[in-house]
DONU-338784 format. One record per residue (C-alpha): x, y, z. Coordinates in steps of 0.5 Angstrom, whole numbers, plus 500, padded with zeros to 3 digits. Example, Ala and Ser with C-alpha at 12.3 -4.5 7.8 and 13.67 -1.06 7.14 Angstrom:
# DONU-338784
+-----+-----+-----+
!  px !  py !  pz !
+-----+-----+-----+
! 525 ! 491 ! 516 !
! 527 ! 498 ! 514 !
+-----+-----+-----+
This chain:
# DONU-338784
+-----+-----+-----+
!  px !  py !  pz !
+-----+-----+-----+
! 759 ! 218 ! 327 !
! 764 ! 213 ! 327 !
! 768 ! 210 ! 333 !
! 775 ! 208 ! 330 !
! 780 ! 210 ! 335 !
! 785 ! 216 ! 333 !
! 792 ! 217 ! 331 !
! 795 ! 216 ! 337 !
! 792 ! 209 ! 338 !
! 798 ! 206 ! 336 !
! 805 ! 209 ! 334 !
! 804 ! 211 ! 327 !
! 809 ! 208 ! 324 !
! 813 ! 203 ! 326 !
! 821 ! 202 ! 325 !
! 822 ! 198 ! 319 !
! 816 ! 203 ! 315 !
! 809 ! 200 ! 317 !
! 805 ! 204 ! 318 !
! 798 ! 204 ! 322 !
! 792 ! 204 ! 318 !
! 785 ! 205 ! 320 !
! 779 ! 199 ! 320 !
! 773 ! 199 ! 318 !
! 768 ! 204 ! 321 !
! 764 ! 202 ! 327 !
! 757 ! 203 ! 330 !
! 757 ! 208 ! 337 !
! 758 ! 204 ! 343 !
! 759 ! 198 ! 340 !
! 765 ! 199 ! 336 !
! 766 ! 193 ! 331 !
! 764 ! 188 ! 335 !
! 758 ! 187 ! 331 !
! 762 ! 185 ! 325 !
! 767 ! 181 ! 330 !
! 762 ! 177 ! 332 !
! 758 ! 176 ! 326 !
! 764 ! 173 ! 322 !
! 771 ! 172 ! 327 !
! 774 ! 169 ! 322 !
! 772 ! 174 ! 316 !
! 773 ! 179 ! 320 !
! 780 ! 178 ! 321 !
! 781 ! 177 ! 315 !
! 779 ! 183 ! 312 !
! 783 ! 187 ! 317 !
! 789 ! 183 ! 313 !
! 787 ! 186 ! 309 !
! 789 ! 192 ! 310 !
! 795 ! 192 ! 313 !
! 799 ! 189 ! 318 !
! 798 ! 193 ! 324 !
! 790 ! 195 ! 324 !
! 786 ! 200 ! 329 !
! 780 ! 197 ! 331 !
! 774 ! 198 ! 336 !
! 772 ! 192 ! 341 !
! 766 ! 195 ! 344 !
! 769 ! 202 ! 347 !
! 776 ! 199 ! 347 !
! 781 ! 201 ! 343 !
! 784 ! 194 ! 340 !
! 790 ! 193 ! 334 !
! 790 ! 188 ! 330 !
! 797 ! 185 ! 327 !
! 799 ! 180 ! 322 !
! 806 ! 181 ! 321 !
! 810 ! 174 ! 324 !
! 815 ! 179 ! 327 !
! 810 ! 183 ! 330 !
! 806 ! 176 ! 333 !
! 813 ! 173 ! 336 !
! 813 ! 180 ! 339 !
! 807 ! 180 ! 342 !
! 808 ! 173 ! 345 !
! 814 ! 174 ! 347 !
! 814 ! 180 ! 351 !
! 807 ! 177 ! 355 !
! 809 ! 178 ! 362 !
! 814 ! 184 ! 361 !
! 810 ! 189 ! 357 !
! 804 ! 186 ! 355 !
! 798 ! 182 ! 359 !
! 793 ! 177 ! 359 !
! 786 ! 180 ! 359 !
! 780 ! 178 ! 362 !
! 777 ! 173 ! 357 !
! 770 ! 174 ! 360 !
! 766 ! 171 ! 365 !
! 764 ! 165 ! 361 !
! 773 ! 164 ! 360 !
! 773 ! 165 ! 367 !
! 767 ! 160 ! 369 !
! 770 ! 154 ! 366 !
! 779 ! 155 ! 366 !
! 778 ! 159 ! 374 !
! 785 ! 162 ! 375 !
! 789 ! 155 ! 371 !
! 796 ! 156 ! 368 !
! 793 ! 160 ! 361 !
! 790 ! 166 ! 364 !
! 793 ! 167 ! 372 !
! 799 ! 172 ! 371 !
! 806 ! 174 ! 375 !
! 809 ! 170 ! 380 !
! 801 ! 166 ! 380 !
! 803 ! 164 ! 373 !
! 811 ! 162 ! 374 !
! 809 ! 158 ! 380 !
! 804 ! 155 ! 377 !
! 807 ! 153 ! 370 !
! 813 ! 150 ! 373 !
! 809 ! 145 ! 378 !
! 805 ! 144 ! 372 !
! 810 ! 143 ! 367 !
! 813 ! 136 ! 369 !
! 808 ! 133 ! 367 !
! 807 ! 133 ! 360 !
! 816 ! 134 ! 358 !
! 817 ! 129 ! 353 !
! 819 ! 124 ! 358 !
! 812 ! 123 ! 361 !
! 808 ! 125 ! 354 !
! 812 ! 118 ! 351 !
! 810 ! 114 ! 357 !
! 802 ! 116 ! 355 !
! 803 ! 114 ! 348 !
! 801 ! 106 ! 349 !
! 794 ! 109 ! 352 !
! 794 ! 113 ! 346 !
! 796 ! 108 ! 341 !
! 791 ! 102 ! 345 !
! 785 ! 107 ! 345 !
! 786 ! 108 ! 337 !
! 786 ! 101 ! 336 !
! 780 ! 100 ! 340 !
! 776 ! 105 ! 335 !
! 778 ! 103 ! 329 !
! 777 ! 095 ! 332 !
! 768 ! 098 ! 332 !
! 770 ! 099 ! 324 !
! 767 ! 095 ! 318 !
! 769 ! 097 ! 310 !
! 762 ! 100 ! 309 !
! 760 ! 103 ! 316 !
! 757 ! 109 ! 316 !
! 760 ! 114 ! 322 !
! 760 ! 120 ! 325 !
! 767 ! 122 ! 325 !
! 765 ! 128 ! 329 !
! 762 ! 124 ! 335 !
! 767 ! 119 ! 334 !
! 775 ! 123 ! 334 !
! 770 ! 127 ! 340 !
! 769 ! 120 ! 344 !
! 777 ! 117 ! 343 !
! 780 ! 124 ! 345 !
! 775 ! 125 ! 351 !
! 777 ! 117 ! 353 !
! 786 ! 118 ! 352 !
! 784 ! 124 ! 356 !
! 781 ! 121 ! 362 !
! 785 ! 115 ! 362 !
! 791 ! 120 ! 362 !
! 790 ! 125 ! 366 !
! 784 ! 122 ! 371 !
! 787 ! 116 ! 371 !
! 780 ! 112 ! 370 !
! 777 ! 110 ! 364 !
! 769 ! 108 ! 365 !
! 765 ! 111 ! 360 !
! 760 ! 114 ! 365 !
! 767 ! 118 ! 366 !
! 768 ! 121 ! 360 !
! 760 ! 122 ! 357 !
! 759 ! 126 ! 364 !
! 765 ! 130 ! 363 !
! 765 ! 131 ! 355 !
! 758 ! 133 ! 354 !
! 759 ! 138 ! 360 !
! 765 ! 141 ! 356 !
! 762 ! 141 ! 349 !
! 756 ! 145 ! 353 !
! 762 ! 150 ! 355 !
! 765 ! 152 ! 349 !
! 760 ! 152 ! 345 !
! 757 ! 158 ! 351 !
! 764 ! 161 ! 351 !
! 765 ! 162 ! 344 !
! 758 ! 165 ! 344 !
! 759 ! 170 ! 349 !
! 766 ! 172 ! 347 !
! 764 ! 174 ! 339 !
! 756 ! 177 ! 342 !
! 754 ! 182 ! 346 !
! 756 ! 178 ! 352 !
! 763 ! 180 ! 350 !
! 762 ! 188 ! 354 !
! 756 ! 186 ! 359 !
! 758 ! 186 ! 366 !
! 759 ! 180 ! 370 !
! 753 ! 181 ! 374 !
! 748 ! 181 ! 369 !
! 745 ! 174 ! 368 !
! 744 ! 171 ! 361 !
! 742 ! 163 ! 359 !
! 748 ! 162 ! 356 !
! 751 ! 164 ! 363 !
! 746 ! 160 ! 366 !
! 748 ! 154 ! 362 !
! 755 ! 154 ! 362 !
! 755 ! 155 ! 371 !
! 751 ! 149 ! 370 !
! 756 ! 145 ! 366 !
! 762 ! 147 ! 370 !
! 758 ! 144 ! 376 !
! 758 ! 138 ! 372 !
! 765 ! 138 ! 370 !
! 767 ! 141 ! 378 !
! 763 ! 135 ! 381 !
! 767 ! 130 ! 376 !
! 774 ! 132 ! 378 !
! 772 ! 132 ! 386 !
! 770 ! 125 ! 385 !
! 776 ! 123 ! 382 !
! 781 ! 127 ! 386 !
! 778 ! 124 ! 392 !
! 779 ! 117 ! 389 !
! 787 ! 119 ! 388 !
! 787 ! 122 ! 395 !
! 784 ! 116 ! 398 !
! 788 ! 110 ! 393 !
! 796 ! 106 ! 395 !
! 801 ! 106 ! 391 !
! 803 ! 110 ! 385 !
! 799 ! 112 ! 379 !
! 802 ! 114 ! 372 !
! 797 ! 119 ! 370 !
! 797 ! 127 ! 370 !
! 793 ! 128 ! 376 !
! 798 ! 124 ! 380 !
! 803 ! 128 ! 377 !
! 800 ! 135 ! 379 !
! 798 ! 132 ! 386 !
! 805 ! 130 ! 388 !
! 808 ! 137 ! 385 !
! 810 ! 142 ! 390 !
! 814 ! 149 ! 389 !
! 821 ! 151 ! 393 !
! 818 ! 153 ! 399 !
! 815 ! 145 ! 399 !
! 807 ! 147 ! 398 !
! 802 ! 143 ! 394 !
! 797 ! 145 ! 389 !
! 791 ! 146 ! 392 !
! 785 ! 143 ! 391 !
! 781 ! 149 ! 388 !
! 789 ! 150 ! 384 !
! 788 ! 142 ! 382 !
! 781 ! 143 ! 379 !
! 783 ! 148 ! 374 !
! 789 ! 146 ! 372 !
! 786 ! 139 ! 371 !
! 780 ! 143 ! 367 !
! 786 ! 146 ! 362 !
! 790 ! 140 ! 361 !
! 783 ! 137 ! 359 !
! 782 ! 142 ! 354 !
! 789 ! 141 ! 352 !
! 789 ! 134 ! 351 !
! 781 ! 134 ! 348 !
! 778 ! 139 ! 345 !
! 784 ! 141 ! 340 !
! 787 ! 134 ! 338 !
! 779 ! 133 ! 337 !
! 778 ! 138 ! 332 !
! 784 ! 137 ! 328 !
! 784 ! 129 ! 327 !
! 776 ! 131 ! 324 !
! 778 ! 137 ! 320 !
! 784 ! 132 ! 318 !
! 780 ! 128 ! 316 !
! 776 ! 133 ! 312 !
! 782 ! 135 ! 308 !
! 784 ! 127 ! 307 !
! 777 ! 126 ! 303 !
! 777 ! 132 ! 299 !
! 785 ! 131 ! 297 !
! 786 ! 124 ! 295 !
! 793 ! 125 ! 293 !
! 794 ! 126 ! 300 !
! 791 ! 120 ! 302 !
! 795 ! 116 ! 298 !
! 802 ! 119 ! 300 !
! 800 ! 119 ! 307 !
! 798 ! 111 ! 306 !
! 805 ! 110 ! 302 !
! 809 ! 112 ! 309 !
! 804 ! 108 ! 314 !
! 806 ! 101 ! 309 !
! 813 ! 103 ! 309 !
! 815 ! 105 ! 317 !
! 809 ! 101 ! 320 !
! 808 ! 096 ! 315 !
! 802 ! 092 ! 319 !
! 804 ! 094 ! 327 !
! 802 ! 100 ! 330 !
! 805 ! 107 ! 332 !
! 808 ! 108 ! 338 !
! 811 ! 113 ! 340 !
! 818 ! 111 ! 337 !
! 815 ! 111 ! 331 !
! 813 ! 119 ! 331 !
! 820 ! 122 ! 329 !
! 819 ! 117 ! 322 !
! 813 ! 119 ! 321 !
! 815 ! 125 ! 317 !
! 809 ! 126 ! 312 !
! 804 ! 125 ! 318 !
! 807 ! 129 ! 321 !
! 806 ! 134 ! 316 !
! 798 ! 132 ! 315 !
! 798 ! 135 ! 322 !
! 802 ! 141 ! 321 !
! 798 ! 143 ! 315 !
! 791 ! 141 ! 318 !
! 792 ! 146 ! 324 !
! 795 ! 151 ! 318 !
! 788 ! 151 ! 314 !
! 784 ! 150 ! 321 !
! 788 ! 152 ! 327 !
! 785 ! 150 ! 333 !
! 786 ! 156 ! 337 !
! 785 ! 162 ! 332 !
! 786 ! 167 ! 336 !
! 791 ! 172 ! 340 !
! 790 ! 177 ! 344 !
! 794 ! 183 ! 349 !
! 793 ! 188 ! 354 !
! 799 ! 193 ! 352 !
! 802 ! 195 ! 359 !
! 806 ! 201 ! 360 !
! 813 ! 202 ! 356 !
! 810 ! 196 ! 351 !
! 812 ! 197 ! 343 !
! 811 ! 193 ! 337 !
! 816 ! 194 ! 330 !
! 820 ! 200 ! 335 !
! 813 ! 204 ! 335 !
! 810 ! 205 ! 342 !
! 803 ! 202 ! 344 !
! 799 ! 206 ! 349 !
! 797 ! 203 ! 355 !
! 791 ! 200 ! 355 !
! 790 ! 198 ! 348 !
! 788 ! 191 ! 347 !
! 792 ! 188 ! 341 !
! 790 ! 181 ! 337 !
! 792 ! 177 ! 332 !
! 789 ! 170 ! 330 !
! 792 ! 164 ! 327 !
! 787 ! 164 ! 322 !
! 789 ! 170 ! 319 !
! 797 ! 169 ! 319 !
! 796 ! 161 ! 317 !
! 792 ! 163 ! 310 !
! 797 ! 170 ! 309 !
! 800 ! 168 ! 302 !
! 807 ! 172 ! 303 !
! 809 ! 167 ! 307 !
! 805 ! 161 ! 305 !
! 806 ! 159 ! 297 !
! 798 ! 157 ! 294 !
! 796 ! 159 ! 302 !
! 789 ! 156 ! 300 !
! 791 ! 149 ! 299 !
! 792 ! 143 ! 302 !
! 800 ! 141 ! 302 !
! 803 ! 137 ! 307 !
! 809 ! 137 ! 303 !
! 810 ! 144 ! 305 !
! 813 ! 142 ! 311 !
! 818 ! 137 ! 308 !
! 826 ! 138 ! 308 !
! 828 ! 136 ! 301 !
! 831 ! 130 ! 303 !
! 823 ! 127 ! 306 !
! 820 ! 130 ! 299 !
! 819 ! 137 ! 300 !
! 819 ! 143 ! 296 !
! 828 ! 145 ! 296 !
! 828 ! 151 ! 301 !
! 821 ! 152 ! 302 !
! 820 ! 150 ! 309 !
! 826 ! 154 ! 311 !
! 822 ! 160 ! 307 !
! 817 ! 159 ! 313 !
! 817 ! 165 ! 317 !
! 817 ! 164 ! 325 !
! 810 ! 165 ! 327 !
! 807 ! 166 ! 321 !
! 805 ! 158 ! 324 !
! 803 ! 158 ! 332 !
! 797 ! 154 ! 333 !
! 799 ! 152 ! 340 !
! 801 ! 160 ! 341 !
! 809 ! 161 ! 343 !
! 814 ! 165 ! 347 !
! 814 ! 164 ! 355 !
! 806 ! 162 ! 355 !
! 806 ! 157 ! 350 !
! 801 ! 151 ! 351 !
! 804 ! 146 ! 356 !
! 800 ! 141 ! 352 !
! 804 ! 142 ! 345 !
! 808 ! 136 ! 345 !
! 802 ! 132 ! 348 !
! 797 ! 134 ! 342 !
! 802 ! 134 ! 337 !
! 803 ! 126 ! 338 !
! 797 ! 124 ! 339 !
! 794 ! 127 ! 333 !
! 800 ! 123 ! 329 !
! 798 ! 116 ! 333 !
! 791 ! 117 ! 332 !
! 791 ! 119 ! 325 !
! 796 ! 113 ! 323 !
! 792 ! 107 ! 327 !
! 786 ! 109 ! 323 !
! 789 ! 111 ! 317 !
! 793 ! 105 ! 316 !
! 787 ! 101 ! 316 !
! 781 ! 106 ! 313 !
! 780 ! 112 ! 309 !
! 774 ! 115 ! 311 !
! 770 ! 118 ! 304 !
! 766 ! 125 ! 308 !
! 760 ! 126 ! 304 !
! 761 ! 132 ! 299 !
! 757 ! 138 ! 302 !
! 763 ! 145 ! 304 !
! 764 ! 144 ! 313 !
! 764 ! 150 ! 316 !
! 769 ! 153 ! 321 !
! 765 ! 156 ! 327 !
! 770 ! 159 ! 332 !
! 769 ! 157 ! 340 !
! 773 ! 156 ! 345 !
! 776 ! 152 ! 339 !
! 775 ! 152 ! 332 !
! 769 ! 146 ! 330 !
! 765 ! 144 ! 325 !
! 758 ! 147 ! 324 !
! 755 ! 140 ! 323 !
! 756 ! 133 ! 324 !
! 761 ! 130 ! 319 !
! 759 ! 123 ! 316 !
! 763 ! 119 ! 312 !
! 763 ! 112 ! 310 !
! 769 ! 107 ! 311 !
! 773 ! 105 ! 307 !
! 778 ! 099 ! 307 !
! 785 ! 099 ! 305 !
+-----+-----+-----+
């Protein structure tokens, strides 16, 4: 017996003559959840596979699953109009509550427009000192020969320019007690959206349940205490909090506290867990790709020479730019999409039912080698201009959306700008003085929340 979805799934055939082929056959009642949760990233790879529009089940849902970059900027384009956000579980829900990533219509809009001041350029380059300072401190604790968990390490910076930039405080206790919170939450997250929690009811309790309540509680408390500090303070302060407390919609109305926790909650994701794991996956690469390495440490001497970034230094950082771009290719941070198709939704010119759920992943589309030459290999110069070192016409040749780490369309992620230029700063204070030798054993993806490593990730220092 199988439980594919039939023909009227999906649209057949699309407008410019790509047509809607089965998945692989699936188990009754659970669909190709089984497969999806064993292996997320293989799984969407192999559906790649088969074509760019895939028909699959998630449990008993019909999905379908695309690849083609017009299709995804479809997909994230028209998100409000005839796509919507689906429910990501009781674990997302848990942590994220009703923030700008998952509230829908005019929730979303008001929501996105009082958040968004606080991370437009102007305000991403007053926080580039504190990211800058941070680094310097990091790598200040470093000596030629010292043994270090990068993973540890790059989770205890990010985790430190996150609380002095968005809580406005910088104790350790503060960045411990909400770290350690959040790495129990997105791991919870992450198991429960690829397993058998992904279609249990709300209302039947499990440990993973169990433990990321208890995380929340953690994070929830954290976040009270330091709004009460703001709330009771004098004076202006320059960070993110201050920012969202002093917000307010056209009709003169605040966010309310419950609104601040959430939307703190996600800056902090944002401003964390991503820029953490690109700079260890960075790392990883730079290890293993010492060509790399050296083109990297050549542009740090020639712009920098012997200061360090700020934030005017991020437009001359072409290359390291491009380390960053590249590493979010092979290791996105976010590695998944997805969609519920509303009424009068189509992908390609091909109508789409209402109801079915639709996916891409990042993952998936960053390694498809239609749109990247040599797709499994590590070449930052593929994001170089001729005149910066690139191959002539090759960045040109990159389809929009066949690179969308941060997402794209009207939801794109808020903290873009912020991550990116975090990523750039902290790669360039460490690298200028160190280089980091991994031990030689393969790391793993492990798709959570975010995509981590499957170990601890040790390397010796090395001076330059």
């Amino acid at each position: 017996m199988t439980t594919q979805a039939g023909p009227s799934a999906v649209g057949s055939t699309t407008a410019d003559g790509r047509k809607t082929v089965p998945g692989p056959r699936g188990v009754p009642g659970l669909g190709n959840l089984p497969e999806f949760g064993k292996d997320p990233l293989a799984f969407f790879e192999r559906l790649r596979e088969r074509g760019d529009f895939v028909r699959w089940r998630f449990g008993r849902s019909p999905a379908l699953f695309i690849a083609h970059p017009e299709t995804i900027g479809e997909l994230l384009t028209e998100v409000e109009r005839t796509f919507d956000q689906p429910d990501l579980g009781i674990a997302f829900r848990t942590l994220l509550g009703d923030g700008v990533v998952v509230s829908k219509g005019a929730d979303w809009r008001r929501k996105r427009s009082l958040v968004q001041p606080s991370v437009r350029p102007r305000q991403v380059k007053s926080y580039a000192a504190t990211m800058t300072e941070c680094a310097v401190d990091l790598a200040g604790r470093w000596a030629d020969g010292d043994r270090v968990d990068v993973k540890k390490e790059m989770a205890a910076l990010t985790q430190l320019i996150a609380v002095r930039t968005i809580f406005g405080v910088d104790t350790a206790a503060d960045a411990e007690a909400i770290g350690r919170a959040m790495d129990v939450a997105q791991h919870e997250i992450g198991a429960e959206f690829s397993g058998i929690g992904a279609i249990l009811p709300d209302w039947i309790p499990t440990p993973g349940r169990a433990r990321i309540k208890r995380a929340t509680a953690v994070i929830d408390a954290e976040v009270s205490r330091v709004v009460a500090r703001h709330r009771d303070g004098d004076g202006e302060r320059p960070d993110l909090l201050s920012r969202l407390l002093a917000a307010q919609d056209e009709t003169g109305t605040h966010l309310s506290d419950r609104e601040i926790r959430d939307e703190t909650v996600t800056l902090y994701i944002g401003g964390h867990e991503t820029t953490s794991s690109t700079l260890v996956w960075a790392w990883y690469l730079l290890s293993h790709h010492p060509r790399v390495a050296d083109a990297l440490g050549a542009e740090l001497d020639r712009v920098l020479g012997e200061r360090d970034p700020g934030f005017d230094d991020y437009a001359e950082l072409a290359y390291t730019q491009a380390v960053v771009k590249e590493t979010l290719r092979l290791y996105p941070t976010i590695w998944l999409l997805t969609g519920i198709a509303k009424e009068g939704a189509t992908l390609g010119g091909a109508p789409v039912p209402p109801g079915t759920r639709v996916w891409s992943s990042q993952w998936a589309t960053h390694r498809d080698g239609r749109w990247y030459r040599d797709p499994l290999e590590f070449r930052p110069e593929r994001w170089l201009s001729a005149k910066d070192g690139g191959t002539e016409g090759e960045a040109e040749e990159i389809p929009e959306y066949a690179w969308y780490p941060f997402g794209g369309g009207p939801r794109v992620c808020l903290g873009t700008r912020f991550a990116m230029v975090e990523a750039v700063l902290i790669l360039a204070v460490v690298a200028r003085r160190f280089r980091l030798d991994l031990d030689a054993e393969e790391i793993r993806p492990v798709p959570g929340l975010t995509l981590q490593p499957d170990r601890d990730v040790l390397a010796t220092v090395r001076a330059r």
